[in-house]
VEXDREN-2710 file (C-alpha; in Angstrom, 1 decimal):
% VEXDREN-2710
k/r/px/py/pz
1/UNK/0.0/0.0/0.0
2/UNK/1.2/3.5/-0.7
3/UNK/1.5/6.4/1.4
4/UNK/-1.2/8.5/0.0
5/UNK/-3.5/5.4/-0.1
6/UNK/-2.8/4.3/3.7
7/UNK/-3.2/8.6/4.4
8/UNK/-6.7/8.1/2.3
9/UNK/-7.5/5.1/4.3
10/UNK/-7.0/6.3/7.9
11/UNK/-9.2/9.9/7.1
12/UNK/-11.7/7.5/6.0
13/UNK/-11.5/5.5/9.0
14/UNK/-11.4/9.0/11.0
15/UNK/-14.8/10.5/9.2
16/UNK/-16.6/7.2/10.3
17/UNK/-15.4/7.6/13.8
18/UNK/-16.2/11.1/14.0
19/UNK/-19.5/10.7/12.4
20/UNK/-20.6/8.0/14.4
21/UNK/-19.8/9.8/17.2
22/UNK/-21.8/12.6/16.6
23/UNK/-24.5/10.0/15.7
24/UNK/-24.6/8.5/19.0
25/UNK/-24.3/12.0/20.8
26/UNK/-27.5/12.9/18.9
27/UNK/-29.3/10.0/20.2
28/UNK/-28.4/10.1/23.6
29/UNK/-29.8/14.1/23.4
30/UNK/-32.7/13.2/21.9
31/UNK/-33.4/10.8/24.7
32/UNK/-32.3/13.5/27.3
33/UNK/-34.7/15.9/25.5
34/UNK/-37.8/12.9/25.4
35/UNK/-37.2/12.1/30.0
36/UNK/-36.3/15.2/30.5
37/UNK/-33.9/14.0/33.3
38/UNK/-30.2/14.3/33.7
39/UNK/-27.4/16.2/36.4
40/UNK/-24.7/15.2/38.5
41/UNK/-25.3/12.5/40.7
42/UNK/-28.0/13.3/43.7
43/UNK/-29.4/15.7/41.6
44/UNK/-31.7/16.0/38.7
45/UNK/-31.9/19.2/36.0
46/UNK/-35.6/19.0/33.6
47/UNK/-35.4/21.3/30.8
48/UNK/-38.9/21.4/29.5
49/UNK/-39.8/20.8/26.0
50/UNK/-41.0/24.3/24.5
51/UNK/-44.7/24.3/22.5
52/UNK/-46.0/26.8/19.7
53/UNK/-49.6/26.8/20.4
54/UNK/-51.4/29.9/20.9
55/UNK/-51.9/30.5/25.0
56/UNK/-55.1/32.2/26.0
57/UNK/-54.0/34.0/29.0
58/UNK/-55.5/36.4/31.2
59/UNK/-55.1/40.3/29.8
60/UNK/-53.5/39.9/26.7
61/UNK/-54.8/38.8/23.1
62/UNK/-57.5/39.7/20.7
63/UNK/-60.7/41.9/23.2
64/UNK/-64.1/41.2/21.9
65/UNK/-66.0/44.5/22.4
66/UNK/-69.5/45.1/23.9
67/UNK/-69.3/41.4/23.2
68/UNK/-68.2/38.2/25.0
69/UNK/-66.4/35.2/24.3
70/UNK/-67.7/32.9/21.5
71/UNK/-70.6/35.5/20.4
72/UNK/-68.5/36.1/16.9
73/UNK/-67.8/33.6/14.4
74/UNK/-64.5/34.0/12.9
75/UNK/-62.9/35.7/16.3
76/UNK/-60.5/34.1/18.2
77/UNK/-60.7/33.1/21.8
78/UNK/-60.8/36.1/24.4
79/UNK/-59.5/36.6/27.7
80/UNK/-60.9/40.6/27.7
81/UNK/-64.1/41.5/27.2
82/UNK/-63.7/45.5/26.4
83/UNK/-67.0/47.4/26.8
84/UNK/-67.9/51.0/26.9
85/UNK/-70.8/52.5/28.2
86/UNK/-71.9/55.9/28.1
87/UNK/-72.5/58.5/31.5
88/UNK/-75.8/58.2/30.8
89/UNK/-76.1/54.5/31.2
90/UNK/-74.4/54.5/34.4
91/UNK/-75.9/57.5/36.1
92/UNK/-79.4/57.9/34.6
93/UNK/-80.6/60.8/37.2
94/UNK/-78.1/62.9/39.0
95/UNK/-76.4/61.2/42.1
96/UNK/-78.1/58.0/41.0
97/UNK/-76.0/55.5/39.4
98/UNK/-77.2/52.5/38.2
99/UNK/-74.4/49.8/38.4
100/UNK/-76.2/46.5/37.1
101/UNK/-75.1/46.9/33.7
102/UNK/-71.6/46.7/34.8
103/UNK/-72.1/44.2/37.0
104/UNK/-73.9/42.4/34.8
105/UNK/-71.1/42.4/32.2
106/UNK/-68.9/41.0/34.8
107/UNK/-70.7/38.2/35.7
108/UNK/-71.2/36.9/31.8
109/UNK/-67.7/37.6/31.6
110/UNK/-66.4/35.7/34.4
111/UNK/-68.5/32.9/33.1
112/UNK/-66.6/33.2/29.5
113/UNK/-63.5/32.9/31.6
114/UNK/-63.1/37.2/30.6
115/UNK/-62.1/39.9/32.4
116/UNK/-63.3/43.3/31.8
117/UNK/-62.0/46.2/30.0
118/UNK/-64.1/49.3/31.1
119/UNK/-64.4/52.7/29.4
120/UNK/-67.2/55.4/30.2
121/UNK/-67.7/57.6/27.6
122/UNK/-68.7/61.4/28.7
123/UNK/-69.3/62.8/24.7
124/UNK/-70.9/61.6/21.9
125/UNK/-74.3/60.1/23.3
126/UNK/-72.6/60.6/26.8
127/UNK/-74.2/63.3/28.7
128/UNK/-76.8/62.3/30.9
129/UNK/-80.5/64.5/29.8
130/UNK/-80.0/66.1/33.7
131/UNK/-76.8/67.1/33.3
132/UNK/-78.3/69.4/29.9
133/UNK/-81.4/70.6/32.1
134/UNK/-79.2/71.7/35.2
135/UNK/-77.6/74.8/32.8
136/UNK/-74.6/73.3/32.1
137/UNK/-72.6/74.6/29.7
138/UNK/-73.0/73.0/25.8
139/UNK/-72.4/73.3/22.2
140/UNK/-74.1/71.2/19.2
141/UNK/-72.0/70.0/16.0
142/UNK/-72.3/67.7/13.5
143/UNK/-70.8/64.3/14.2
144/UNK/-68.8/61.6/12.1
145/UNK/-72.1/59.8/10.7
146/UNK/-74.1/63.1/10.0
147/UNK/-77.1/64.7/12.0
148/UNK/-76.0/66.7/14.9
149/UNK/-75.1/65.6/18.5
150/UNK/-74.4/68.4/21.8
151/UNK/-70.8/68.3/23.5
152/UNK/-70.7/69.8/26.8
153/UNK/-67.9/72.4/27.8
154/UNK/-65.3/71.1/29.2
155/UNK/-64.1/74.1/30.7
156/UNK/-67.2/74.4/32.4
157/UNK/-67.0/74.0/36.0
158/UNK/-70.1/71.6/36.3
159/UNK/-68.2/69.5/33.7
160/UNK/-65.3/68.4/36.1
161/UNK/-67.1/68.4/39.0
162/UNK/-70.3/65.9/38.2
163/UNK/-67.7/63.9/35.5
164/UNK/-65.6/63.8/38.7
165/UNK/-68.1/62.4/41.2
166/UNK/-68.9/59.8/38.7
167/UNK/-65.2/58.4/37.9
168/UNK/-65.1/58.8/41.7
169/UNK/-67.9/56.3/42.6
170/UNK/-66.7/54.3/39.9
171/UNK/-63.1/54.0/41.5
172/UNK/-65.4/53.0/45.4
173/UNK/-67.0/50.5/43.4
174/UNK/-64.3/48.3/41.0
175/UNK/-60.9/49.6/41.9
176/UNK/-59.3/46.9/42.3
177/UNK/-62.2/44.3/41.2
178/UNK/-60.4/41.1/40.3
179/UNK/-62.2/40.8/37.3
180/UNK/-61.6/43.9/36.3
181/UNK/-58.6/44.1/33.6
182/UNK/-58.2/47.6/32.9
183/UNK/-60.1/51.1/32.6
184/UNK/-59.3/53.8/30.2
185/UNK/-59.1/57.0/31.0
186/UNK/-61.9/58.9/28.6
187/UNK/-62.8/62.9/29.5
188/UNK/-62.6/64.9/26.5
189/UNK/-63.6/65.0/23.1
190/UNK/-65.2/62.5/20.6
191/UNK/-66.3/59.9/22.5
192/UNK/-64.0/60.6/25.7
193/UNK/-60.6/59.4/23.2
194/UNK/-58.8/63.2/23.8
195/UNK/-59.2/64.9/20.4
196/UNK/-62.4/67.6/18.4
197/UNK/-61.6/66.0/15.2
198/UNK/-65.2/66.9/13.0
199/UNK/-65.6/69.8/15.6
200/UNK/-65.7/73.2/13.8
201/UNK/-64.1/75.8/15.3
202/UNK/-62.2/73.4/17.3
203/UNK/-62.3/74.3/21.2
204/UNK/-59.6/74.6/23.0
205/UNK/-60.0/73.4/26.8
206/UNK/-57.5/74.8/29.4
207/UNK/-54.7/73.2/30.4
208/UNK/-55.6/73.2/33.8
209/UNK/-58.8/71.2/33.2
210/UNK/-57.0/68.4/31.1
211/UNK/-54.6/67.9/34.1
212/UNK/-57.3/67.6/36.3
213/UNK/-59.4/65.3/33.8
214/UNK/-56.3/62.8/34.4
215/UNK/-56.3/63.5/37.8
216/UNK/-59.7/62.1/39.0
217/UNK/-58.8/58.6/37.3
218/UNK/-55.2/58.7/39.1
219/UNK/-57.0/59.3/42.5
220/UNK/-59.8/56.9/41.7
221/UNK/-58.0/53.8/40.7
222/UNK/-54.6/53.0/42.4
223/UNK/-55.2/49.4/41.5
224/UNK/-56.5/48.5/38.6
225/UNK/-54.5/49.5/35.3
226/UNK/-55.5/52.3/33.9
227/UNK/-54.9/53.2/30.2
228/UNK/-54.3/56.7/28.2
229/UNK/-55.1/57.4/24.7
230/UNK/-52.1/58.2/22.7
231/UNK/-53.2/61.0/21.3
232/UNK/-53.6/63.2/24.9
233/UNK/-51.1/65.7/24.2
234/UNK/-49.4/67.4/27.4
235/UNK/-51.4/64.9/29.7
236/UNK/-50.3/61.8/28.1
237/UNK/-46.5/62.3/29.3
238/UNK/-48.1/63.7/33.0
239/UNK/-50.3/60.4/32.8
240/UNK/-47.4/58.1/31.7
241/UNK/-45.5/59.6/34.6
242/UNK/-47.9/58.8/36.7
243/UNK/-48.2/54.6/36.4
244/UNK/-50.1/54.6/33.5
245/UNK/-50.5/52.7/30.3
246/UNK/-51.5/53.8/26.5
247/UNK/-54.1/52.9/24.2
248/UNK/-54.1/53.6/20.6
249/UNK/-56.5/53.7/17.8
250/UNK/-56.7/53.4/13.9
251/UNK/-54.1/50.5/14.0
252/UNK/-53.6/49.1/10.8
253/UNK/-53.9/52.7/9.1
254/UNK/-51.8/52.8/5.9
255/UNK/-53.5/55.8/4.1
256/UNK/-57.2/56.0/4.9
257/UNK/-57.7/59.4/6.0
258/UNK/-54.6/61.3/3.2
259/UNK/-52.4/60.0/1.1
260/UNK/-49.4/61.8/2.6
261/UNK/-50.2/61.3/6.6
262/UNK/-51.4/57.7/8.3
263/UNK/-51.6/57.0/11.9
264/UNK/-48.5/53.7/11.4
265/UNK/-45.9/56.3/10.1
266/UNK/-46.8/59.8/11.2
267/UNK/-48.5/59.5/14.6
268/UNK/-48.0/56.7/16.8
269/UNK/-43.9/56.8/17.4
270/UNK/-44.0/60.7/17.4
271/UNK/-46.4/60.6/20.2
272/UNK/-44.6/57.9/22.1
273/UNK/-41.5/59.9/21.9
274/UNK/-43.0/62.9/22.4
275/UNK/-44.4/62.1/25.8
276/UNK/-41.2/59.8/26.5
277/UNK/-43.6/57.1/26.7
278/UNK/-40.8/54.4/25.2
279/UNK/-40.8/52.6/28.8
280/UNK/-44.4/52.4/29.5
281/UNK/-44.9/48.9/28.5
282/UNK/-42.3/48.0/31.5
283/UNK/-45.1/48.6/34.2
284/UNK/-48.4/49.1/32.1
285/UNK/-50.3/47.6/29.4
286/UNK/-50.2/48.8/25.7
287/UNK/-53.0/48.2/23.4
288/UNK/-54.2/49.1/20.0
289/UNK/-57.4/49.0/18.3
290/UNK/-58.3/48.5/14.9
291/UNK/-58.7/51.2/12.0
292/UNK/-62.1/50.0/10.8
293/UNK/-61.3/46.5/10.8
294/UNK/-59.2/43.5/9.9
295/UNK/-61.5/42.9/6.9
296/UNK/-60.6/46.4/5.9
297/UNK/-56.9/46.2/5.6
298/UNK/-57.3/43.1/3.3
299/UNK/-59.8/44.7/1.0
300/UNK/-57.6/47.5/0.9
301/UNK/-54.5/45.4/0.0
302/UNK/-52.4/46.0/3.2
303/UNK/-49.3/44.8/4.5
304/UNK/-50.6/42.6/7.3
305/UNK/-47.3/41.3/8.8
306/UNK/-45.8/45.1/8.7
307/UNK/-48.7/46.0/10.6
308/UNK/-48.6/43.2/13.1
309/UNK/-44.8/43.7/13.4
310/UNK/-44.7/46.9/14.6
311/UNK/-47.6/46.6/17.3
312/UNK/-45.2/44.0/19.1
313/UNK/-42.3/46.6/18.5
314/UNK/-44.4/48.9/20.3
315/UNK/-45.1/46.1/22.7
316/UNK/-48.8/45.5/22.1
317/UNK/-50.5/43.2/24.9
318/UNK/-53.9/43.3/23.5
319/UNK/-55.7/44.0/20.4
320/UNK/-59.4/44.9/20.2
321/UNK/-60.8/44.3/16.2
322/UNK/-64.1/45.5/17.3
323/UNK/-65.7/42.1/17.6
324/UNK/-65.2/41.3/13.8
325/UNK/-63.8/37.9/11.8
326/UNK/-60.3/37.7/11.3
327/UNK/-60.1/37.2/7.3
328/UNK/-59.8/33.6/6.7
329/UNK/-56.7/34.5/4.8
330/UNK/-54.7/36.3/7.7
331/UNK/-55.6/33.1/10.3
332/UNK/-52.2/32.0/10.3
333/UNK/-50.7/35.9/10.6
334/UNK/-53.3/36.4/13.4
335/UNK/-52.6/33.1/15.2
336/UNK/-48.1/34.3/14.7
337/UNK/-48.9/37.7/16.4
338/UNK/-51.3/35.9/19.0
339/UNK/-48.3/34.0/20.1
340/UNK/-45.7/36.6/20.2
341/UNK/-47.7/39.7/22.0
342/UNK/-48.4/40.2/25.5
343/UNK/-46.0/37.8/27.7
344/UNK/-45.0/33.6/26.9
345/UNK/-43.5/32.2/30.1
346/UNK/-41.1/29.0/29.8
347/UNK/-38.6/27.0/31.8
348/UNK/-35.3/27.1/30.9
349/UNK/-34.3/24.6/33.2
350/UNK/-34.9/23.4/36.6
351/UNK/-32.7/21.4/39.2
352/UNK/-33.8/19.5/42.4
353/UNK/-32.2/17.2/44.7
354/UNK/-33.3/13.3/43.6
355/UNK/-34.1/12.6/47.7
356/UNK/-35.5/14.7/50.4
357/UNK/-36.2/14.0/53.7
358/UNK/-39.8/14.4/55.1
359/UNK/-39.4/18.0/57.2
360/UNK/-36.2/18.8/55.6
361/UNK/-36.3/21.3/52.4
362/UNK/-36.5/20.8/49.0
363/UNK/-34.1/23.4/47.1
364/UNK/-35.1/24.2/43.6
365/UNK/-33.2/26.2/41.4
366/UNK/-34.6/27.3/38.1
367/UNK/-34.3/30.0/35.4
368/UNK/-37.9/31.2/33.5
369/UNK/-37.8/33.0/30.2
370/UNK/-40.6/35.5/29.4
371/UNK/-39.9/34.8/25.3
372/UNK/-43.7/37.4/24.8
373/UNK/-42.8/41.4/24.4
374/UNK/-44.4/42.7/27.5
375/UNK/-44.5/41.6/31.4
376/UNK/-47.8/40.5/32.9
377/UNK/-49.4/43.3/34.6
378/UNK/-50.8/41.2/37.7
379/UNK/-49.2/39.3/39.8
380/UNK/-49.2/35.8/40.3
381/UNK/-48.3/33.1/43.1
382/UNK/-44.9/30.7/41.4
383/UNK/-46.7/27.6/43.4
384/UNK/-45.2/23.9/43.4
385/UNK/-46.8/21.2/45.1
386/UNK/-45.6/17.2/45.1
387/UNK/-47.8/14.6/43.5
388/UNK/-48.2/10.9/45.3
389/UNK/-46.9/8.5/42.0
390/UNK/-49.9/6.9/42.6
391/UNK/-52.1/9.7/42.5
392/UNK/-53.0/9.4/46.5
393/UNK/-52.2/12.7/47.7
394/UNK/-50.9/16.0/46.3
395/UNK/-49.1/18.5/48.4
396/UNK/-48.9/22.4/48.5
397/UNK/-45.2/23.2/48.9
398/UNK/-45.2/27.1/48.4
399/UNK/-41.9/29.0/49.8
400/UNK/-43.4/30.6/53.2
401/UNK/-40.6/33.9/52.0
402/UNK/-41.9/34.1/48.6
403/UNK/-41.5/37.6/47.3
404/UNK/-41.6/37.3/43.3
405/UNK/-43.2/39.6/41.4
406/UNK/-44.0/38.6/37.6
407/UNK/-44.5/42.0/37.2
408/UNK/-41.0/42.3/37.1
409/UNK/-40.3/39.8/34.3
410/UNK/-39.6/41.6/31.3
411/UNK/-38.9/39.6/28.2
412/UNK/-35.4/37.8/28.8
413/UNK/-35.0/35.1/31.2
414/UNK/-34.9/35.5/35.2
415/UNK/-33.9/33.3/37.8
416/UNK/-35.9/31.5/40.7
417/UNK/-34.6/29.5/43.4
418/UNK/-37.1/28.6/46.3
419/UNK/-36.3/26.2/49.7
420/UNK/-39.8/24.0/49.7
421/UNK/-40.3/22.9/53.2
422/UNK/-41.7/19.1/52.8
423/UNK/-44.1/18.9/55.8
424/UNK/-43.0/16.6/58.1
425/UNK/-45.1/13.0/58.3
426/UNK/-45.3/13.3/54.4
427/UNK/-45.8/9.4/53.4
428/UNK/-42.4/8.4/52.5
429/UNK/-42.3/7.7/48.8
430/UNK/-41.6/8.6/45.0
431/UNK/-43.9/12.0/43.8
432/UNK/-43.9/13.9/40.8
433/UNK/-43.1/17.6/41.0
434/UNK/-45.2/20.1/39.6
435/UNK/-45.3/23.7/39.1
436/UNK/-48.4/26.4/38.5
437/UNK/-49.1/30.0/38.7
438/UNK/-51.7/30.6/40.7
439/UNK/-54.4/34.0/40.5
440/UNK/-54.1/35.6/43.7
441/UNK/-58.1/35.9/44.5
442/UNK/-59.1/32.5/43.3
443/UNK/-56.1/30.4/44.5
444/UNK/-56.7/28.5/41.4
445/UNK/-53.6/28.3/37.8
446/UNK/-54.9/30.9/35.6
447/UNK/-51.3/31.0/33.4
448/UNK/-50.6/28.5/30.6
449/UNK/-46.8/27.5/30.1
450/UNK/-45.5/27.6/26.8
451/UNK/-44.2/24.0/27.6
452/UNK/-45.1/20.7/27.5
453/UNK/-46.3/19.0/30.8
454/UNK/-50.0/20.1/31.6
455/UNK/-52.1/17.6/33.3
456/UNK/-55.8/18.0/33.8
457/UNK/-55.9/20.3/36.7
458/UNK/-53.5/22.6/34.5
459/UNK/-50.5/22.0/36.9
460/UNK/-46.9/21.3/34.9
461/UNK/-45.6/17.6/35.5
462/UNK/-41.9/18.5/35.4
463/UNK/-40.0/15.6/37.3
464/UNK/-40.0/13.0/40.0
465/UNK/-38.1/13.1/43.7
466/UNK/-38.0/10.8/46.3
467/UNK/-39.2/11.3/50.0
468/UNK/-37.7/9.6/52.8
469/UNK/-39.0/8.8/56.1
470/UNK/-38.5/11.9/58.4
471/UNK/-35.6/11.0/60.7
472/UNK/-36.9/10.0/64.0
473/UNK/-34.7/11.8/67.1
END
């Protein structure tokens, strides 16, 4: 044999060696990946598989409006059920307010597995006949769809101080209502949203009344999220200061009011950076609401992944299409946006010891990934329990110091490590560990994992540890 054949030979030899090396290594990862299971010795590391469905969470996702859950064909699963009413509905006679409707919206909702998004709308149908007969201050004008509608002053003192006892009893009543998601913060202009547009001449209301227009919903509701139109001027920076979020209309607009100005190039970022609203999403929700509708931005040939790209670069947690079909077309667009906005939670990995002791503790140490664009904007309880093998018993093992905050997860990955106390006179044995994000008022999991895992009760199956018998002194 020559040289050059023996050199061919042995590189041969050493491609099949190295190939079937990385062969096996790809098999023994694959089976890693499939139990989940692996760690130095004592201990075990899971490292959940990841899934692409679409998670219907709570306070993010496509709204239905002044509709519910399953009422529209064609619209996709809701967790928010975004309603506005008008003053009128909700205080029919001065210092009477009639808060069945509401509560009535709440209760379907809660049974659709919604929480409400609540606007009251002072203009534009709004003002309550009483109000008109008391003196107060008014002009007529000709709205968007013709005829003529009155708009009451809003520099007239009776206007902030009846519009203020109402947001006021409002606040008493559903501040902080747990199935209440957010409330937007509507006092001037075409139907509360902070702008004369069709108004002729255009009135001009003093600076000091729009601060204190913000003001009463500040005061009023210190719990529940509150949201600013995006088109407030001066008083969307002082409300953005102040804890809030931002809504924004006429999403999806291209060119339907003027060829040379649309609400997707000329308005929205010059208004966020105006009012140095860039951070916002960090601590309150974003969300946008169509222009027209979905339907309309295919009929007029639109861009739909431009438009659904930059919502989530403006870090969109819910979007409200007015109730209407999603295009049967733009399913799959509408289903890639549903799982990228709002917030995703995963599991990067977790570790445990393989053995406890019954009344010694169980040290877990994980990292979570938020992999959505936005935090959730209510907290949640990180809760772990251990489940008998044989399905006998189940056992709450939630860190008596616990002090995280989902809030605080941004997208990006943070870390987790807990001491679970195993009570003592736990039934020695082999249990499964499982994890679940419990809603704060209900005590029940409310948040789907973007992994695999779920068992019936919507608890994640992530691994197995053994208890030992508790040692007797």
């Amino acid at each position: 044999m020559t040289t050059a054949s023996a050199k061919n030979q042995f590189l041969s030899y050493a491609i099949r060696k190295i190939f079937l090396a990385l062969l096996l290594l790809l098999l023994s990862t694959e089976a890693g990946a499939q139990t989940g299971f692996e760690g130095s010795p004592g201990r075990n590391t899971v490292r959940p598989k990841t899934i692409d469905d679409v998670l219907y969470n709570p306070g993010m996702g496509f709204t239905t409006m002044n509709s519910f859950d399953g009422n529209i064909e064609g619209h996709p699963k809701s967790t928010v059920a975004y309603w506005r009413l008008y003053w009128s509905d909700v205080e029919p006679e001065n210092g009477v307010y009639d808060w069945g409707r509401i509560d009535y919206i709440i209760e379907v909702a809660r049974s659709r597995g919604q929480r409400v998004g609540l606007a009251i709308m002072p203009v534009n149908g709004g003002p309550p006949q009483w109000y008109r007969d008391m003196g107060a201050r008014g002009f007529d004008y000709v709205p968007e769809q013709g005829g003529r509608s009155w708009m009451p002053d809003h520099n007239d003192p009776l206007y902030l101080e009846y519009f203020r006892r109402l947001v006021r009893k409002m606040g008493e009543k559903y501040d902080g209502h747990p199935d209440i998601d957010h409330v937007d913060m509507r006092s001037v202009g075409h139907w509360g949203e902070w702008h004369f547009s069709f108004v002729e001449p255009q009135p001009v209301v003093e600076p000091e009344i729009r601060r204190a227009l913000v003001d009463i919903f500040l005061e009023s509701f210190t719990e529940t999220p509150l949201l600013m139109l995006i088109g407030g001027g001066d008083e969307l920076a002082y409300a953005i200061e102040n804890g809030t979020g931002w809504r924004a209309d006429c999403l999806g607009d291209l060119g339907r009011f003027s060829p040379h100005w649309n609400h997707m190039s000329d308005a929205y970022q010059q208004y966020i950076d105006e009012a140095g609203a860039g951070d916002a999403w960090k601590y309150a929700p974003v969300h946008f609401e169509s222009c027209g509708v979905m339907q309309v931005w295919a009929d007029s040939g639109y861009d739909i992944e431009h438009i659904f790209n930059e919502a989530l670069r403006w870090r969109v947690s819910v979007f409200n299409n007015k109730s209407s079909p999603v295009p049967p077309r733009w399913w799959s667009a509408a289903k890639k946006f549903m799982k990228k906005m709002g917030y995703r939670f995963v599991i990067n990995y977790l570790t445990i010891p393989d053995q406890v002791t019954a009344g010694e503790t169980l040290k877990v140490e994980s990292e979570w990934g938020n992999i959505g664009v936005a935090p959730v904007y209510r907290n949640y309880l990180v809760s772990f329990k251990i489940i008998d093998i044989n399905r006998r018993q189940s056992i709450i093992l939630n860190d008596p110091s616990y002090n995280t905050d989902l809030r605080s997860w941004l997208p990006g990955n943070h870390r987790l490590d807990l001491d679970l106390k195993i009570p003592p006179g736990t039934r020695p044995g082999r249990y499964h560990l499982a994890v679940a994000l419990l809603d704060m008022h209900t005590g029940r999991p409310a948040i789907q994992l973007a992994i695999e895992g779920k068992d019936a009760n919507n608890w994640y199956i992530l691994t197995e540890v053994t208890v030992n018998s508790q040692v007797s002194n």
